[in-house]
gemmi code that builds the backbone of each chain (N, CA, C; Angstrom):
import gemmi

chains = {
    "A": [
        ("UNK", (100.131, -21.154, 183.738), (100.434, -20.461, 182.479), (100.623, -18.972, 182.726)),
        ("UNK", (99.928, -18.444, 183.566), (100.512, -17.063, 183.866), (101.735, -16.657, 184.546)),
        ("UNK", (101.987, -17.813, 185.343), (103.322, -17.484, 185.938), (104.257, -17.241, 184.606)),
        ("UNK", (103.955, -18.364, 184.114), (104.954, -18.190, 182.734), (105.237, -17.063, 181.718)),
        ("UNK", (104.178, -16.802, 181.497), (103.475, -15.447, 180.613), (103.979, -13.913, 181.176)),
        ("UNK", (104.163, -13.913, 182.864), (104.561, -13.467, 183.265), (105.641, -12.754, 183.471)),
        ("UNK", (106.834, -14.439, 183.561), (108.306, -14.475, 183.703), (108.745, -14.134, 182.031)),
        ("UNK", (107.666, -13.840, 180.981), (108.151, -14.109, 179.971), (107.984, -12.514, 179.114)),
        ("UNK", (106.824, -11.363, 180.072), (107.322, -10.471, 179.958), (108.480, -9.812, 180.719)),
        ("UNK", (108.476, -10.367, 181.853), (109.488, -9.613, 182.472), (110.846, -9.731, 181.472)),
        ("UNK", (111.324, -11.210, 181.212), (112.549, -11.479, 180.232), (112.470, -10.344, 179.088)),
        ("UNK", (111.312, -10.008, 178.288), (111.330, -9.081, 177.595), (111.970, -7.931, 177.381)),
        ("UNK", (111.034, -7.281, 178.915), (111.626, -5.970, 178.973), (113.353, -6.224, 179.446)),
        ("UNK", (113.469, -7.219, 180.056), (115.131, -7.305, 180.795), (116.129, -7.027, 179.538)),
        ("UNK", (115.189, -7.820, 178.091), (116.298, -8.538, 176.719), (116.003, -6.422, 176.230)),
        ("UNK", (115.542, -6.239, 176.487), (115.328, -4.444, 175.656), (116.175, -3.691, 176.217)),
        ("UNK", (115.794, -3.233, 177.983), (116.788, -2.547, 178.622), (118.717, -2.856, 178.595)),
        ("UNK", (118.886, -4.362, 178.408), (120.158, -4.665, 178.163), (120.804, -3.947, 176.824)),
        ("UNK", (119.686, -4.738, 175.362), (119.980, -4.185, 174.450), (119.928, -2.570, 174.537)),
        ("UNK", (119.605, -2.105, 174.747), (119.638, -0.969, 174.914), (121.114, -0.076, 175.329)),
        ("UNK", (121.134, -0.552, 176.617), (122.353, -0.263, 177.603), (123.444, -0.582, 176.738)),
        ("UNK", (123.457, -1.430, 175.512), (124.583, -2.196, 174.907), (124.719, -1.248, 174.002)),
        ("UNK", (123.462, -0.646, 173.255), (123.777, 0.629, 172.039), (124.578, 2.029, 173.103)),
        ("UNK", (124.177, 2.204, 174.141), (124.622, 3.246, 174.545), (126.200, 3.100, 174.895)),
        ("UNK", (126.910, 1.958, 175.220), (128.296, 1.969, 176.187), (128.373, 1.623, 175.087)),
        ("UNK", (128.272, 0.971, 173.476), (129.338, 1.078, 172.293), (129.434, 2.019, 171.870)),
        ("UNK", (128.484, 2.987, 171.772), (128.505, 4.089, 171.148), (129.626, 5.226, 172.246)),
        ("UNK", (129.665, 4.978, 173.209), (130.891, 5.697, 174.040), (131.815, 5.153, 173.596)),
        ("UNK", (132.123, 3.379, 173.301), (133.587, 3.486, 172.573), (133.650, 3.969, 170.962)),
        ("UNK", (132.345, 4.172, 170.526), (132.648, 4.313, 169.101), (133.157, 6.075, 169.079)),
        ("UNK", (132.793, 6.771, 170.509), (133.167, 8.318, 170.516), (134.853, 8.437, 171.384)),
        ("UNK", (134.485, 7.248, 172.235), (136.282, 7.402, 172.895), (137.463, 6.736, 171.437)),
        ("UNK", (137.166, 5.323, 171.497), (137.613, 4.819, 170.341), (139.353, 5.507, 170.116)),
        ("UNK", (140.541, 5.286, 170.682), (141.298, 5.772, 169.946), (141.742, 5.390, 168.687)),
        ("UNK", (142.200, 4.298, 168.275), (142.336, 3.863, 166.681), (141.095, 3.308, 166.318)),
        ("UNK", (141.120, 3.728, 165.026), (140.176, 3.222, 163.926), (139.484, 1.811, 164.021)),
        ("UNK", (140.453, 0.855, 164.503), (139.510, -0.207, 164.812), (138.949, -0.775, 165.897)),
        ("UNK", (138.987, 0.484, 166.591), (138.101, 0.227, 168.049), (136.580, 0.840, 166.869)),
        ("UNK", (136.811, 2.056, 166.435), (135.716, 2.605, 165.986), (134.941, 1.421, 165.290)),
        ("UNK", (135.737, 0.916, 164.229), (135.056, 0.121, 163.492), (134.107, -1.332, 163.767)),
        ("UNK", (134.745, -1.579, 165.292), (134.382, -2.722, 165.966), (133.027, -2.405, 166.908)),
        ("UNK", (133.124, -0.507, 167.613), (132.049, -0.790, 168.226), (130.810, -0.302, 167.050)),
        ("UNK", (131.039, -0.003, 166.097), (129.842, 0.231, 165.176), (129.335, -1.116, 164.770)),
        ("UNK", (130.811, -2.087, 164.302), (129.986, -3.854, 164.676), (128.894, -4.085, 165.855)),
        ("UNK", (129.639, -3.627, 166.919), (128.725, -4.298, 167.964), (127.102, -3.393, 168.092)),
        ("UNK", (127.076, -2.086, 166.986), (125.880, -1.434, 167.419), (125.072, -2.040, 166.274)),
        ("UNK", (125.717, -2.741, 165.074), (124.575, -3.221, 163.922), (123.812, -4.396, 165.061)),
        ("UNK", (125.330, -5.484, 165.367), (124.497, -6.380, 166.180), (123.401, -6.430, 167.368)),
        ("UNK", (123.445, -5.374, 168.057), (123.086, -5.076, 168.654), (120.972, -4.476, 168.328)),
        ("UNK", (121.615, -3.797, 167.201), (120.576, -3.083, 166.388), (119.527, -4.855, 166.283)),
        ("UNK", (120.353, -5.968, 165.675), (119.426, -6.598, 165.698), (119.121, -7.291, 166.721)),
        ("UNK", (119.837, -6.810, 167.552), (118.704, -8.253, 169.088), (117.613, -7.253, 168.853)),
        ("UNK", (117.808, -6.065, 168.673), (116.439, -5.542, 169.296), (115.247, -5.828, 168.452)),
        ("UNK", (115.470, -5.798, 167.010), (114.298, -5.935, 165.784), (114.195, -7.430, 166.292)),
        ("UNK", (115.110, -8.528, 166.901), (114.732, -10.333, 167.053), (113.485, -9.660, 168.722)),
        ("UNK", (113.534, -9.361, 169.169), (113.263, -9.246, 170.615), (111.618, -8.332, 170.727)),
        ("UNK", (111.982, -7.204, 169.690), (110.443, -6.671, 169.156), (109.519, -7.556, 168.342)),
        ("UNK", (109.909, -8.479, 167.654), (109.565, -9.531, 167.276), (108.900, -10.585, 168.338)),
        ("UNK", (109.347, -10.941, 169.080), (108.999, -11.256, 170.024), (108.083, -11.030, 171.020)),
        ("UNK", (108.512, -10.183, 171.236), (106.939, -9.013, 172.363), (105.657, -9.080, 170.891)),
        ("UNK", (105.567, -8.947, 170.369), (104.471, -8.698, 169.248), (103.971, -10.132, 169.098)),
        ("UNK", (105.006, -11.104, 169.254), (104.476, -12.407, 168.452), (104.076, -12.502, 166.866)),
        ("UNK", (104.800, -12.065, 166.157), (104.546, -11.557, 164.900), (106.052, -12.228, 164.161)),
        ("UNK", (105.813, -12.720, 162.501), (106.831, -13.348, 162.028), (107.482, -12.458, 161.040)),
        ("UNK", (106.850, -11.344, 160.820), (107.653, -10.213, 159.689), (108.829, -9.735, 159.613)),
        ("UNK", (109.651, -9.492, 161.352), (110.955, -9.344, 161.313), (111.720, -9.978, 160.972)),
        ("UNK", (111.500, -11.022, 160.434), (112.620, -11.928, 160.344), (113.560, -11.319, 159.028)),
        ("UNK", (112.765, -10.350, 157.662), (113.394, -10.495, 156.981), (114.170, -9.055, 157.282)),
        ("UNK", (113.660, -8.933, 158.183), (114.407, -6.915, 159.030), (115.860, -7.377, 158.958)),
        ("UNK", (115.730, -8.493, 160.014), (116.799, -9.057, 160.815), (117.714, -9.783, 160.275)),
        ("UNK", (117.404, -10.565, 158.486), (118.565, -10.660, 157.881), (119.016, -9.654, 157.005)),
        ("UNK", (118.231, -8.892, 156.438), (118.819, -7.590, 156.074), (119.655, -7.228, 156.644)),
        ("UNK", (119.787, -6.797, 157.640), (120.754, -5.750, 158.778), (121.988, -6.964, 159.268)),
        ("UNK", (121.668, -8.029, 159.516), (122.834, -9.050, 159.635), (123.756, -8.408, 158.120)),
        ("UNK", (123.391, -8.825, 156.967), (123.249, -8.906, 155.640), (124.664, -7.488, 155.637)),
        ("UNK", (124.011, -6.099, 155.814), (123.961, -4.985, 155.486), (125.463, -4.947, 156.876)),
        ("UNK", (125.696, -5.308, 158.084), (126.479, -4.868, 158.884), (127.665, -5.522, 158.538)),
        ("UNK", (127.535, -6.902, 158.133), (128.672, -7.435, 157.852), (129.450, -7.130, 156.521)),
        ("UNK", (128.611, -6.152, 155.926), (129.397, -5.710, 154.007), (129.861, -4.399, 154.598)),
        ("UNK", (129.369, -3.666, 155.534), (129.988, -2.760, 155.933), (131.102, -2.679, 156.870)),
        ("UNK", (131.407, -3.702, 157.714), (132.322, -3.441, 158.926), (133.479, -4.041, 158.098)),
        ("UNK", (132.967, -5.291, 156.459), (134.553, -5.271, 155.641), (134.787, -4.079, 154.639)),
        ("UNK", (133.717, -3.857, 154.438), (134.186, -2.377, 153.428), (134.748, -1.147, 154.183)),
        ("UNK", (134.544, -0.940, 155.489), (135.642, 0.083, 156.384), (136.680, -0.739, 156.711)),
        ("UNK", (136.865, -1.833, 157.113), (137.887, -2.052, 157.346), (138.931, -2.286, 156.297)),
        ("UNK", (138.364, -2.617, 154.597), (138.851, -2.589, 153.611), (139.582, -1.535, 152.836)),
        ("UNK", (138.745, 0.003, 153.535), (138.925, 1.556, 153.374), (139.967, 1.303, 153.727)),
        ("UNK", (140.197, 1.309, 155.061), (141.413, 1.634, 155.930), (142.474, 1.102, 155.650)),
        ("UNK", (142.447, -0.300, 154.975), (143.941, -0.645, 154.819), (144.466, -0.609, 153.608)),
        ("UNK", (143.202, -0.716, 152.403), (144.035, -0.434, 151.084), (143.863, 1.035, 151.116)),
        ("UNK", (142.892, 1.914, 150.875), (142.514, 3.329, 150.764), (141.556, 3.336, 149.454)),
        ("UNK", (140.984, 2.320, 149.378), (140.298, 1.857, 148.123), (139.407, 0.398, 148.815)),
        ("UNK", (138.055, 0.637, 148.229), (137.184, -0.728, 148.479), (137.166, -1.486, 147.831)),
        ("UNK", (137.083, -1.546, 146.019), (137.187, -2.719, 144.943), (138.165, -1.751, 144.364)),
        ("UNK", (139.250, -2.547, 144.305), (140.191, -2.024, 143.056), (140.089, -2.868, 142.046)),
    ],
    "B": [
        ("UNK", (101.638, -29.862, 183.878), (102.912, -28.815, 182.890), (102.677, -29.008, 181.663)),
        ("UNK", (101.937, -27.715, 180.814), (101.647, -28.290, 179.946), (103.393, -27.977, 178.678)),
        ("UNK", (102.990, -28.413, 177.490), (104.192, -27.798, 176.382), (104.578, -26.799, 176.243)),
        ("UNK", (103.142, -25.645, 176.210), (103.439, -24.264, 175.871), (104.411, -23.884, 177.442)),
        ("UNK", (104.198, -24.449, 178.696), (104.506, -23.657, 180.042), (105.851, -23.993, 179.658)),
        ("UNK", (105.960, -24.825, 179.163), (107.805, -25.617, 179.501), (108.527, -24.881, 178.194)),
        ("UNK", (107.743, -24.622, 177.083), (108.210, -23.992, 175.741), (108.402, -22.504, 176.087)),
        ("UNK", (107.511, -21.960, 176.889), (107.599, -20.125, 177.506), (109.043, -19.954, 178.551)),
        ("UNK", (109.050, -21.101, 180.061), (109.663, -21.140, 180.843), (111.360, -20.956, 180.084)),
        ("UNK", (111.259, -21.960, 178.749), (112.229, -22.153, 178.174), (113.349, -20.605, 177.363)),
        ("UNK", (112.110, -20.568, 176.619), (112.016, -18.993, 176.159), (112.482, -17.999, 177.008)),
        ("UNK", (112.205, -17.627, 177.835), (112.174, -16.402, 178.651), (113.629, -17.082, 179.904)),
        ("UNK", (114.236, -18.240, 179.668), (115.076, -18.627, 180.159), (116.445, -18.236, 179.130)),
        ("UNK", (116.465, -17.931, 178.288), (117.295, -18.082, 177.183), (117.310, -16.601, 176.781)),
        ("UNK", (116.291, -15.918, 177.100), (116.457, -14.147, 176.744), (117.209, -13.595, 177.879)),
        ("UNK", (117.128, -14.652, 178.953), (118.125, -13.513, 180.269), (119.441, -14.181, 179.936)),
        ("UNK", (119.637, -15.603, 179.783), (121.361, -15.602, 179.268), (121.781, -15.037, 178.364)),
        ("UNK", (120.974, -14.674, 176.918), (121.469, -13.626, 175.857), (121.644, -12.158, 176.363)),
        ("UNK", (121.124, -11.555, 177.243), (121.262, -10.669, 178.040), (122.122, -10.287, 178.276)),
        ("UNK", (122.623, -11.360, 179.288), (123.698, -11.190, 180.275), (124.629, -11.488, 179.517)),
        ("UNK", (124.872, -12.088, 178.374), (125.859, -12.221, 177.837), (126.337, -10.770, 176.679)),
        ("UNK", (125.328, -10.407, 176.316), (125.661, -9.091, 175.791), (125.731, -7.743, 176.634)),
        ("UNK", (125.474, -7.861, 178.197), (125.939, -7.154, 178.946), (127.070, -7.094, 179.317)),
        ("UNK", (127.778, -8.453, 178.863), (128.862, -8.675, 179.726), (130.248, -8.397, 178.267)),
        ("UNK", (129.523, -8.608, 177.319), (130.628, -8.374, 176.008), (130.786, -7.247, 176.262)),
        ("UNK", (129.656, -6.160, 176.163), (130.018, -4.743, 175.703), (130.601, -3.917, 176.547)),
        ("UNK", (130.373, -4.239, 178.549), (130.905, -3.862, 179.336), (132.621, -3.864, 178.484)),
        ("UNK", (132.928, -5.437, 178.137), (134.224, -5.699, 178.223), (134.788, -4.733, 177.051)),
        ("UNK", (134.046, -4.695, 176.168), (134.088, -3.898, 175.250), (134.881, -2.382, 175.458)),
        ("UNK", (134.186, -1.768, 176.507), (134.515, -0.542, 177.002), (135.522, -0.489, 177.761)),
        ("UNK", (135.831, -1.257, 179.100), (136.707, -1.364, 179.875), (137.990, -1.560, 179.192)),
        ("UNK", (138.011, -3.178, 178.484), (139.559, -3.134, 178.513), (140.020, -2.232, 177.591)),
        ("UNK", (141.733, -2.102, 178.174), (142.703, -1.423, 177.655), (143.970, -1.716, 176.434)),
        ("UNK", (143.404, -2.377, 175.701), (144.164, -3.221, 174.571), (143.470, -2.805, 173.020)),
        ("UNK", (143.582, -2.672, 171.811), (142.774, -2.891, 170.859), (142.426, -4.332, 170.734)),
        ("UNK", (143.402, -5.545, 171.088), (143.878, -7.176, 170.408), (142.425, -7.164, 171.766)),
        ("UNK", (142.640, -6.818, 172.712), (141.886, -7.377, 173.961), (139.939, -6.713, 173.730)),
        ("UNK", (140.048, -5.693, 173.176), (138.894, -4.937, 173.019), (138.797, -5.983, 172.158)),
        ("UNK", (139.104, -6.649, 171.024), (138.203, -7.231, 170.327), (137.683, -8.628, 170.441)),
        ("UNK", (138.340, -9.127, 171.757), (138.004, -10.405, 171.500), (136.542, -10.225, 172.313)),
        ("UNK", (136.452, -9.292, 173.629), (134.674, -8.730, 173.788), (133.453, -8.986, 173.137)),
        ("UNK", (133.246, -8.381, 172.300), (132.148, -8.128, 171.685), (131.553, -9.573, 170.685)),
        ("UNK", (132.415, -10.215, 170.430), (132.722, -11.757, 169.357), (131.321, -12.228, 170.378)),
        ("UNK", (131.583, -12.048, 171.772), (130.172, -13.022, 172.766), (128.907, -12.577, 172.348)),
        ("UNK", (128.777, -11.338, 172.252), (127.823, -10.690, 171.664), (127.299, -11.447, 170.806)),
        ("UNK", (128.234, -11.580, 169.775), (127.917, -11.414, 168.166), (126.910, -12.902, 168.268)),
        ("UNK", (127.830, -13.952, 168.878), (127.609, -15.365, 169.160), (126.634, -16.197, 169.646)),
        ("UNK", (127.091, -15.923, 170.877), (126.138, -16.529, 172.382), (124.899, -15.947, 172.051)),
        ("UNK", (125.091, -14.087, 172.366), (123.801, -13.708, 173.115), (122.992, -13.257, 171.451)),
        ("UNK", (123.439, -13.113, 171.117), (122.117, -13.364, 169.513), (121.109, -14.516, 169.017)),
        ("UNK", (122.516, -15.838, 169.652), (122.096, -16.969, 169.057), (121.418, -16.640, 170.104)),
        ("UNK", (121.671, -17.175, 171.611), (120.357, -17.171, 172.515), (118.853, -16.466, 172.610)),
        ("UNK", (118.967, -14.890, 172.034), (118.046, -13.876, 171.065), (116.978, -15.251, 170.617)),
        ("UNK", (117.960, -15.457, 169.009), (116.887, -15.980, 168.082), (116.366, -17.340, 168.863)),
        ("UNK", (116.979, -18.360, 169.435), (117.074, -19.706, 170.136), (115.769, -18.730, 171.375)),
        ("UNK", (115.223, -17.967, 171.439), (114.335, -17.709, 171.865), (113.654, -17.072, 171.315)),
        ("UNK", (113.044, -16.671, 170.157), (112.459, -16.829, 169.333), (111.803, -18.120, 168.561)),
        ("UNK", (112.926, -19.134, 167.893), (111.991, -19.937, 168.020), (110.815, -20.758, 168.563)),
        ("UNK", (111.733, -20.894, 170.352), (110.463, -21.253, 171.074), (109.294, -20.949, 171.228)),
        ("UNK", (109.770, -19.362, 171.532), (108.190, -18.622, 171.459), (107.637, -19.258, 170.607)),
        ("UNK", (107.758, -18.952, 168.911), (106.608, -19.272, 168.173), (106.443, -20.394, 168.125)),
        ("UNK", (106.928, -21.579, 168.949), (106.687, -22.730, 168.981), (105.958, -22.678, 170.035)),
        ("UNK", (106.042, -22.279, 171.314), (104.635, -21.820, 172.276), (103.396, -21.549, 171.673)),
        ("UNK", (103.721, -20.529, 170.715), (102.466, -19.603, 170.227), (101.570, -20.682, 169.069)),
        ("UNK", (102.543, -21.843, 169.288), (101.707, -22.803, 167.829), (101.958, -22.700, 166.316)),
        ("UNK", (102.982, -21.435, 166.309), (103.145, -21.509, 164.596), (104.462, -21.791, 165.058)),
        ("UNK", (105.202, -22.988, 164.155), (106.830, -23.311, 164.047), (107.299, -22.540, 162.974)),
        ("UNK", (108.111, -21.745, 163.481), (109.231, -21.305, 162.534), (110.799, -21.545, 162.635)),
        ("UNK", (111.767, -21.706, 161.902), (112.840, -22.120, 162.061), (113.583, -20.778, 161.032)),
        ("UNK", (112.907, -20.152, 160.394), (113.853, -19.173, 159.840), (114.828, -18.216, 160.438)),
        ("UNK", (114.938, -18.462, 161.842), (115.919, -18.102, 162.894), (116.959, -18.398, 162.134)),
        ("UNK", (117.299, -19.336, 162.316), (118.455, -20.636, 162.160), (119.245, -20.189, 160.988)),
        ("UNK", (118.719, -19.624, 160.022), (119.216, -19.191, 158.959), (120.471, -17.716, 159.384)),
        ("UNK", (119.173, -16.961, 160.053), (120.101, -15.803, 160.563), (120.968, -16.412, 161.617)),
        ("UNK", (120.941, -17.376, 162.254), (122.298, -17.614, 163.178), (123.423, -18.168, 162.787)),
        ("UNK", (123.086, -18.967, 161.928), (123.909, -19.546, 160.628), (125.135, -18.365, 159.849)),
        ("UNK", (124.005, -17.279, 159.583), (124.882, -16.597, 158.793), (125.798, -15.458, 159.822)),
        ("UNK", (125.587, -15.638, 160.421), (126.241, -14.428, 162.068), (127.312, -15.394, 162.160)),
        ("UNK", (127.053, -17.004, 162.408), (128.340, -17.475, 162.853), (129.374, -17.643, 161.790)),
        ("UNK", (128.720, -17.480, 160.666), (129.791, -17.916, 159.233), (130.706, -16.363, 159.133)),
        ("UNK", (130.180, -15.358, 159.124), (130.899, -13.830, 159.183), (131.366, -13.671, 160.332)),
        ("UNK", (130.902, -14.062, 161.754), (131.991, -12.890, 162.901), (133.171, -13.333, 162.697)),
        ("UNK", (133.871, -14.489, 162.389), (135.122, -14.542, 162.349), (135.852, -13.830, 160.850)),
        ("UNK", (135.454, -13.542, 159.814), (135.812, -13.077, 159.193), (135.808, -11.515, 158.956)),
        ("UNK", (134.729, -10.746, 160.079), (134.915, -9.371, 160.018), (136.057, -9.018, 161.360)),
        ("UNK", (136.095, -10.034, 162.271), (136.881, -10.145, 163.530), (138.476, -10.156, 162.829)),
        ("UNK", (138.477, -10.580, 162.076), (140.236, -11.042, 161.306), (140.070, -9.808, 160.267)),
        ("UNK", (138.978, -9.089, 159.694), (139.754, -8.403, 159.129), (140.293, -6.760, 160.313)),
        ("UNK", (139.263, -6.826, 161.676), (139.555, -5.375, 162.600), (140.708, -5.870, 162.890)),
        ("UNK", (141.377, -7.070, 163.157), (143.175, -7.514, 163.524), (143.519, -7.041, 162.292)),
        ("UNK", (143.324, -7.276, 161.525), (144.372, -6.746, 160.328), (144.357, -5.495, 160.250)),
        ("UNK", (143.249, -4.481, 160.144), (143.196, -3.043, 160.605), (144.345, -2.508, 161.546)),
        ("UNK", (144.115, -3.371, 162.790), (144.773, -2.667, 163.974), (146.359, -3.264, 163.821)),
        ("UNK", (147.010, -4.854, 163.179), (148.381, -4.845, 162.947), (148.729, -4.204, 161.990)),
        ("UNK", (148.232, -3.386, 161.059), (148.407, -2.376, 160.108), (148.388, -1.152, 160.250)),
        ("UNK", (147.891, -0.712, 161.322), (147.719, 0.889, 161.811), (149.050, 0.876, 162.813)),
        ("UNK", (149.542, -0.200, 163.200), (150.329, -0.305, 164.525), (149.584, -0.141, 166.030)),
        ("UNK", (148.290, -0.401, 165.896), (148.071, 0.044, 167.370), (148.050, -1.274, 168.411)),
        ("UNK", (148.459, -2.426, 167.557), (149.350, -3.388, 168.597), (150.664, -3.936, 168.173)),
        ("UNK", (151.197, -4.396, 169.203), (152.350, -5.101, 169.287), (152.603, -5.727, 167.441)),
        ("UNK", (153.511, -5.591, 166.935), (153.515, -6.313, 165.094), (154.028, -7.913, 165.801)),
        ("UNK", (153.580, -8.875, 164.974), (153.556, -10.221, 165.499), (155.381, -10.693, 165.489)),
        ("UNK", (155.521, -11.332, 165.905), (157.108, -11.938, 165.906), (157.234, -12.671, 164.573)),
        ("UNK", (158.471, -12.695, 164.720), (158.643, -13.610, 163.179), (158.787, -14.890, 163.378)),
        ("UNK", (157.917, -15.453, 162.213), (157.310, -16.956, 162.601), (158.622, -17.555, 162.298)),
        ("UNK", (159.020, -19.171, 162.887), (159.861, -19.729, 162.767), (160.650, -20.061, 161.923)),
        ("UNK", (160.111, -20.774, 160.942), (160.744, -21.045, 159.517), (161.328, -19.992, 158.825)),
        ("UNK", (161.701, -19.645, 157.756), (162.041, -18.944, 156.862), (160.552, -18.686, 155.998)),
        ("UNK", (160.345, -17.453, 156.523), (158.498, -17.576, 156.170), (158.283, -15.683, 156.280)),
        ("UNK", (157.183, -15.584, 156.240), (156.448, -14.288, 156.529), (155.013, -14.647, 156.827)),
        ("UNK", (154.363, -13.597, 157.933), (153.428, -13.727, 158.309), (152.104, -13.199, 156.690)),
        ("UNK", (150.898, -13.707, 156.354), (150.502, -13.776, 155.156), (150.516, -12.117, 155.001)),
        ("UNK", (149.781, -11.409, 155.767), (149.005, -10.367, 156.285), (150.287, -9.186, 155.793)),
        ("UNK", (151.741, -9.391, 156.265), (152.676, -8.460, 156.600), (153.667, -8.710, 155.126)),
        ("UNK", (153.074, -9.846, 153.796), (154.056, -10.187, 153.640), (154.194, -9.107, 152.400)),
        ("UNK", (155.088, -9.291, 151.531), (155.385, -7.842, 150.747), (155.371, -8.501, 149.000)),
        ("UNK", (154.458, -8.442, 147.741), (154.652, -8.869, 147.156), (155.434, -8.546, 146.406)),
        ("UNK", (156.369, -8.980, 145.200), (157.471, -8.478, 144.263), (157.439, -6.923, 143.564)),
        ("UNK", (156.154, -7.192, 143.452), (155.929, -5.745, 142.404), (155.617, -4.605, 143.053)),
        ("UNK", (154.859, -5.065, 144.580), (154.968, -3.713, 145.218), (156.302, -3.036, 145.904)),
        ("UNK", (157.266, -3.637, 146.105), (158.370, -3.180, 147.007), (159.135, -2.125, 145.957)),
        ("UNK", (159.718, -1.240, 146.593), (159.886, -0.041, 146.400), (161.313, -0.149, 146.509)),
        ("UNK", (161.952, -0.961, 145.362), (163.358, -1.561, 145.274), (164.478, -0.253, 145.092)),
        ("UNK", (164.041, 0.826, 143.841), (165.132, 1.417, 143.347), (165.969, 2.194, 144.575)),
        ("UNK", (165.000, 2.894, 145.341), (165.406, 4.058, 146.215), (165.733, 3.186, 147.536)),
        ("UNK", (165.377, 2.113, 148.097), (165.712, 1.356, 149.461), (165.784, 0.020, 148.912)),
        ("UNK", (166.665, -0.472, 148.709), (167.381, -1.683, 148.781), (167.142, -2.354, 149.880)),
        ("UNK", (167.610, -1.318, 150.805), (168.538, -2.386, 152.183), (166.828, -2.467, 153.184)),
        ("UNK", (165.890, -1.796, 152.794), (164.456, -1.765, 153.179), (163.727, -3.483, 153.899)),
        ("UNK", (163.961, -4.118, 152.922), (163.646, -5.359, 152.830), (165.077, -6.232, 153.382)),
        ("UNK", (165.133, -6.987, 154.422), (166.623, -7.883, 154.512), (166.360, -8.778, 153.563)),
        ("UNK", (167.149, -9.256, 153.376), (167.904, -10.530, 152.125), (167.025, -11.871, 153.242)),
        ("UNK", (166.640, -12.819, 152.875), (166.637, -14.129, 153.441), (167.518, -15.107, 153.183)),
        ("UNK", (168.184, -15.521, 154.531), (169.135, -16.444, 154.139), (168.767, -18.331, 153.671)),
    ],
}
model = gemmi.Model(1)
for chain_id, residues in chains.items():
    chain = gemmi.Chain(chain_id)
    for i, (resn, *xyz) in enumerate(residues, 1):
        res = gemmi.Residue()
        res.name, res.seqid = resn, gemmi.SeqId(i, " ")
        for name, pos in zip(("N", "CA", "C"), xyz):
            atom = gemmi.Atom()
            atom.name, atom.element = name, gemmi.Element(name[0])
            atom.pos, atom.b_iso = gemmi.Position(*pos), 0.0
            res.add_atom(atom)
        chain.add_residue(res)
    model.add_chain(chain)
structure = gemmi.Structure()
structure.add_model(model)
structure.setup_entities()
């Protein structure tokens, strides 16, 4: 059982440092980004991203409270990446 | 071997493929040189390495002795939206022009996305704007 316990922090920290590494190289395309929907795509990939990490802190804790973090922000990234992309092509969000 | 070893082994097997799979989207993410190609990247992300995320989560707390499945819900709803925020950044980017505009489909047709409805076309001043369909 410790081997396990073991291999199971190491996976931890591996699932953090990745996520991690993943907010930093979108956020370089969300600053290189030449058209608008590179921008808009890597700010997708930083909500998603945003949540491995609240699923993964969840995890290290052993604790069941994130869960409702983690549909919030699912919830909250996907009304936003159509409401910019909705900006951009009408110039209006609800007409 | 007991449940919990094979339920942890399992776990912590499934956080390094979500990993690597969101290492490997966002790399692609950055590298390629396309907008159409940048986006199909990150979709693994959204997919694989989340589901694999929560799909390790459940185990855990199935190690830890409390079952939860309210994962499932959030993976559920990730897979029902990436394709629909994915189709609307294509429509962004065949609307900005920053790819190739699609060919014209076979039939006597228009693509849905490109097509022009009656009341918006801008008849008085350009006529010849719009071709005639034969």
């Amino acid at each position: 059982m410790t081997n396990a316990l073991g291999l199971m922090d190491i996976a931890v920290v591996v699932a953090f440092v990745t996520l991690a590494a993943g907010q930093l190289l979108s956020m370089v395309r969300l600053v290189l980004g030449p058209t608008p929907g590179d921008r808009i795509l890597a700010l997708d990939t930083m909500v998603i991203n945003a949540l491995g990490l609240v699923v993964v802190l969840g995890i290290h804790q052993g604790v069941q409270i994130y869960f409702e973090v983690s549909l919030l922000i699912a919830m909250l990234g996907f009304v936003s990446t159509v409401a910019l992309a909705r900006f951009i092509l009408r110039g209006d969000i609800i007409e | 071997m007991s449940a919990e070893m094979i339920t942890t082994y399992a776990a912590a097997l499934c956080l390094f493929v979500g990993s690597g799979f969101i290492l490997v989207g966002v790399i692609g993410l950055l590298k390629f040189n396309d907008p159409m190609t940048r986006l199909h990247a990150p979709t693994k992300v959204g997919t694989i390495g989340i589901g694999m995320l929560l799909l390790a989560s459940i185990l855990h707390s199935f190690s830890l002795g409390s079952s939860s499945m309210h994962e499932l819900l959030i993976m559920g709803f990730l897979f029902v939206t990436a394709p629909i925020s994915a189709n609307f950044i294509a429509k962004v980017s065949i609307h900005r022009k920053a790819c190739e505009t699609p060919p014209e489909p076979p039939r006597d047709d228009t693509w849905s996305t490109l097509n022009q409805p009656e009341g918006d076309a801008i008849a008085p001043e350009a006529p010849d704007a719009v071709p005639e369909k034969l």
